[in-house]
C-alpha positions in Angstrom: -20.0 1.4 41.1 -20.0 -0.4 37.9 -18.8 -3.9 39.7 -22.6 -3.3 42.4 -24.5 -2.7 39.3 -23.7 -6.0 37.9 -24.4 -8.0 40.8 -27.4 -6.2 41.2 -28.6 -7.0 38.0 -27.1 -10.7 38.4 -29.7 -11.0 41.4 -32.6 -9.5 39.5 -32.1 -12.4 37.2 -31.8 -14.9 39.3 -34.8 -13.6 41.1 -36.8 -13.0 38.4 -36.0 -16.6 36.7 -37.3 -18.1 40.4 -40.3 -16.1 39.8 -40.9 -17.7 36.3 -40.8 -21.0 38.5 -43.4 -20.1 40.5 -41.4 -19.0 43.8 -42.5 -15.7 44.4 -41.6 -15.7 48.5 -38.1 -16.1 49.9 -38.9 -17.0 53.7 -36.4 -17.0 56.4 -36.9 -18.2 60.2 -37.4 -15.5 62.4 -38.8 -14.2 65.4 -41.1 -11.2 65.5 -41.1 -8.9 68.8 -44.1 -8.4 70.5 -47.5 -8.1 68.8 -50.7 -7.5 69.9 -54.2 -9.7 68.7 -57.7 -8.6 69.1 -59.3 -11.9 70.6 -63.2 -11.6 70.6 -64.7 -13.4 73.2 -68.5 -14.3 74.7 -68.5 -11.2 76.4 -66.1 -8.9 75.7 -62.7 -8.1 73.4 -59.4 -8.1 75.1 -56.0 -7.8 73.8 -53.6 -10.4 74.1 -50.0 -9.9 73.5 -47.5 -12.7 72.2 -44.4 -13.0 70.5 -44.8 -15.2 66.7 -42.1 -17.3 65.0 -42.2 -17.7 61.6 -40.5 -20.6 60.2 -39.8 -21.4 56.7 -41.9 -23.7 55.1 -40.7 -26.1 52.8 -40.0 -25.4 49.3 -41.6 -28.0 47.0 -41.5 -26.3 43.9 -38.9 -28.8 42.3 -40.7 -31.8 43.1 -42.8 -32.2 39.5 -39.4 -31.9 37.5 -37.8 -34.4 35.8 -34.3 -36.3 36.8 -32.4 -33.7 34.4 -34.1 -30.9 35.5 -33.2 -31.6 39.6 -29.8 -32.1 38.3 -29.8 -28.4 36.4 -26.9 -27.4 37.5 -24.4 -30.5 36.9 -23.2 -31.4 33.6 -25.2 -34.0 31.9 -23.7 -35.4 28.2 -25.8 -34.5 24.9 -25.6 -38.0 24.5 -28.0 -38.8 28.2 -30.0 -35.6 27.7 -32.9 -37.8 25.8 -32.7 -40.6 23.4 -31.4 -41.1 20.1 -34.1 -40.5 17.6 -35.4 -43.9 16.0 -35.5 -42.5 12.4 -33.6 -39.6 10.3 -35.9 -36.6 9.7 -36.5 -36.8 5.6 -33.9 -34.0 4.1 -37.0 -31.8 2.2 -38.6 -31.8 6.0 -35.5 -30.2 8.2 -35.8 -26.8 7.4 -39.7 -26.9 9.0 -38.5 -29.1 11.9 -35.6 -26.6 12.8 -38.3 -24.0 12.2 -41.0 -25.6 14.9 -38.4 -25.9 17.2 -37.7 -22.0 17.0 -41.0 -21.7 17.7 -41.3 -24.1 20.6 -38.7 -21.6 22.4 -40.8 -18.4 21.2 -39.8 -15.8 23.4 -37.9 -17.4 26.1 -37.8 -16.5 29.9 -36.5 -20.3 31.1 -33.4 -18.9 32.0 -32.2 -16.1 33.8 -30.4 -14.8 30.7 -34.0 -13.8 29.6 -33.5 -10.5 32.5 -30.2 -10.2 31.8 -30.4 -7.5 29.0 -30.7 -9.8 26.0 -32.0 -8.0 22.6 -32.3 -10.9 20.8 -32.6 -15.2 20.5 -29.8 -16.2 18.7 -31.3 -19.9 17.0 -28.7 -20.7 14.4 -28.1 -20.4 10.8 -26.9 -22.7 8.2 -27.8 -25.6 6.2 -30.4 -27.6 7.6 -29.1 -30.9 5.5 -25.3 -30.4 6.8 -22.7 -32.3 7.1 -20.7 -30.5 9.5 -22.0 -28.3 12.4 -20.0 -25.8 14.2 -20.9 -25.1 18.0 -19.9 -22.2 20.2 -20.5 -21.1 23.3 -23.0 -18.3 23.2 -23.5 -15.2 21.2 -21.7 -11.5 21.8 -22.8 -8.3 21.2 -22.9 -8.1 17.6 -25.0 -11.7 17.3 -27.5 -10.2 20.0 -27.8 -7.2 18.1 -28.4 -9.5 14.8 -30.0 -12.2 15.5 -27.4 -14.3 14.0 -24.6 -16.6 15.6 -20.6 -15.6 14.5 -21.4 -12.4 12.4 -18.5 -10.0 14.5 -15.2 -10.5 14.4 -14.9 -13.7 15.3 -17.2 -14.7 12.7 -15.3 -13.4 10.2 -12.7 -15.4 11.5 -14.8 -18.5 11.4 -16.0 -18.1 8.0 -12.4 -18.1 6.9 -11.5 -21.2 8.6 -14.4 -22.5 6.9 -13.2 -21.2 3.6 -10.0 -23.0 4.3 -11.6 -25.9 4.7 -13.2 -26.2 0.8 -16.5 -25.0 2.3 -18.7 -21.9 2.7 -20.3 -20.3 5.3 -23.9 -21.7 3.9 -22.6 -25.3 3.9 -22.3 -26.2 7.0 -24.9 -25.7 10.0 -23.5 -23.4 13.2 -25.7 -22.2 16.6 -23.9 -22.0 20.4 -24.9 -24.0 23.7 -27.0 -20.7 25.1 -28.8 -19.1 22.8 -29.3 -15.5 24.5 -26.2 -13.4 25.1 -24.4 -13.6 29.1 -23.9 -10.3 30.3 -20.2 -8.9 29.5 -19.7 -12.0 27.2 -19.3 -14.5 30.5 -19.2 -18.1 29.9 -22.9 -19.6 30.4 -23.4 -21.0 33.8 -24.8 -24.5 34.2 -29.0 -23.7 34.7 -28.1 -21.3 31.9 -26.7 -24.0 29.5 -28.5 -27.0 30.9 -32.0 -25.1 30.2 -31.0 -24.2 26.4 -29.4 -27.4 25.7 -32.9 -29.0 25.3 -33.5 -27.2 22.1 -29.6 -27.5 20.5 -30.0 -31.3 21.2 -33.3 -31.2 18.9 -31.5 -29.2 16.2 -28.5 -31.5 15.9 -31.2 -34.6 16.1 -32.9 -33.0 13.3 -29.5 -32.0 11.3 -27.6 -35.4 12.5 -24.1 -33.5 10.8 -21.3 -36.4 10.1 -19.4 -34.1 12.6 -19.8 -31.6 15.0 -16.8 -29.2 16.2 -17.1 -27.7 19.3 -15.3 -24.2 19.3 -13.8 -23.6 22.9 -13.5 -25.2 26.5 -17.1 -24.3 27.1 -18.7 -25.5 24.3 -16.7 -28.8 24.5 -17.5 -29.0 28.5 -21.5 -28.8 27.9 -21.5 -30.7 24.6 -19.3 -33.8 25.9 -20.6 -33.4 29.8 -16.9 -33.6 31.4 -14.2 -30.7 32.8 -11.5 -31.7 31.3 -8.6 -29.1 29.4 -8.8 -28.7 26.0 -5.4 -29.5 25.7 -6.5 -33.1 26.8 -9.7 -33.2 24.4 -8.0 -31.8 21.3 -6.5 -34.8 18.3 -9.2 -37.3 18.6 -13.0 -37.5 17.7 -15.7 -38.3 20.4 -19.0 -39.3 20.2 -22.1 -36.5 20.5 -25.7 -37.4 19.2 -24.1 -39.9 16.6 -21.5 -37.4 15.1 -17.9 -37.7 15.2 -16.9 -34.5 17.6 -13.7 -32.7 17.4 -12.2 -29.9 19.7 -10.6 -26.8 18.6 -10.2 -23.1 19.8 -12.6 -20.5 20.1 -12.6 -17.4 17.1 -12.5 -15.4 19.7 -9.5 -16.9 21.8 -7.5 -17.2 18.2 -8.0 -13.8 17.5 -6.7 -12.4 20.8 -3.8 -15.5 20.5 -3.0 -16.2 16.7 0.1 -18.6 17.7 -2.9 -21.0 18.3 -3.9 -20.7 14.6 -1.5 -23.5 13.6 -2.7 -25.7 16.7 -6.5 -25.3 15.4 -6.0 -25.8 11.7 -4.6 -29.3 12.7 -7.8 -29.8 14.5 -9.6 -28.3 11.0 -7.5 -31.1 9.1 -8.3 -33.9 10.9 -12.4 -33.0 10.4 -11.3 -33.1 6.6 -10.0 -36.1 6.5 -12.5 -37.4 8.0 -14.8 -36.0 5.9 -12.8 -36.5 2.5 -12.7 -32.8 2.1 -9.6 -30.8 0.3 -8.0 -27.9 1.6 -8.9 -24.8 -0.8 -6.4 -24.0 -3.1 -4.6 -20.8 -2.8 -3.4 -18.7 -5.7 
């Protein structure tokens, strides 16, 4: 029972994103049975009885949008989703840029994650001048019910990996590729991510961090635009919206795997050295 009501609700999202498209019919071709018209004539009325086929027209509603927006579903780089900005935004003016772009997303339906039994927009948190930006994938229960990205568990995790680092929580800049929660904490799906991704491009634009990490296989897929393991993406830097961009594992996956701990703190390390930071020191 549990398994039909969340396809049901997974159609009533999907049908109720269309709608917010403007497709408010779903046609298929069929053929009616008999039916009778009332034909008036000169003279007289008569019936006249006929069998109608309806054919589907054709659905135009995607013809306005733009290359990326045809392409919704595919994965585009954050590098081809729109140009580099010519000039930095001044440091004293990010925090009101980040700010007008929370307000250019308002109360979002662009997505089918708006029906999907979200409580709140997760935008970020952080520094608005930082040097390093953290990415997930999208937020779970307890950042829907806060309004804040990496506040449960594997928040607290990834506040102590920043703390290992020689940095706090306030210091560095974090948000995810969706900003609404998936239902049962599924990855985002590709309109899903490639309709957010607008606004995270205009937040790291407006940051520009030195380096981004991507925590997790989805964040890195959406953020780099390529399927790949992230056994093959980990040890090296790659190139997102002019930032150095580094692979690790997700809070979440070290928390239900800590073996991987060692394997992420190497991917912590290299971001330090990169960034000429020092490991705190432990008592």
């Amino acid at each position: 029972m549990a398994a039909a009501n969340d396809r049901t609700e997974h159609v009533r999202a999907y049908l109720e994103y269309f709608r917010d498209m403007g497709v408010h019919e779903f046609y298929r071709n069929e053929t009616l049975g008999p039916m009778k018209f009332r034909v008036e004539g000169e003279t007289a009325a008569v019936e006249e009885t006929v069998s109608v086929t309806l054919t589907a027209p054709p659905v135009t509603v995607l013809e306005t949008l733009t290359p990326t927006e045809l392409n919704i579903a595919n994965l585009v780089s954050f590098n081809n989703l729109a140009p580099m900005p010519l000039a930095r935004v001044p440091a004293e003016q990010r925090a009101a840029a980040l700010e007008a772009i929370r307000k250019d997303i308002g109360d979002c339906t662009r997505c089918p994650l708006a029906y999907a039994g979200r409580r709140s927009i997760v935008f970020a948190n952080g520094d608005p001048n930082a040097r390093l930006m953290f990415v997930g994938e999208g937020p779970g229960a307890d950042e829907d019910a806060q309004g804040l990205p990496f506040v449960g568990k594997s928040g607290q995790l990834l506040n102590n990996m920043i703390g290992a680092m020689g940095l706090r929580r306030e210091d560095v800049y974090v948000a995810n590729i969706v900003k609404c929660r998936p239902p049962a904490n599924r990855a985002p799906e590709p309109v899903e991510a490639n309709t957010c991704t607008q606004f995270l491009v205009r937040q790291m634009d407006v940051v520009q961090p030195e380096v981004v990490v991507a925590l997790g296989a989805t964040a890195a897929m959406y953020l780099l635009g390529v399927r790949q393991s992230l056994a093959s993406l980990r040890g090296r830097f790659h190139q997102v919206r002019g930032a150095k961009c580094a692979i690790t594992y997700h809070p979440a996956f070290l928390l239900r795997d800590p073996t991987k701990k060692a394997d992420a703190w190497k991917d912590l390390q290299m971001v330090m050295g990169e960034m000429g930071l020092k490991a705190e020191k432990r008592e």
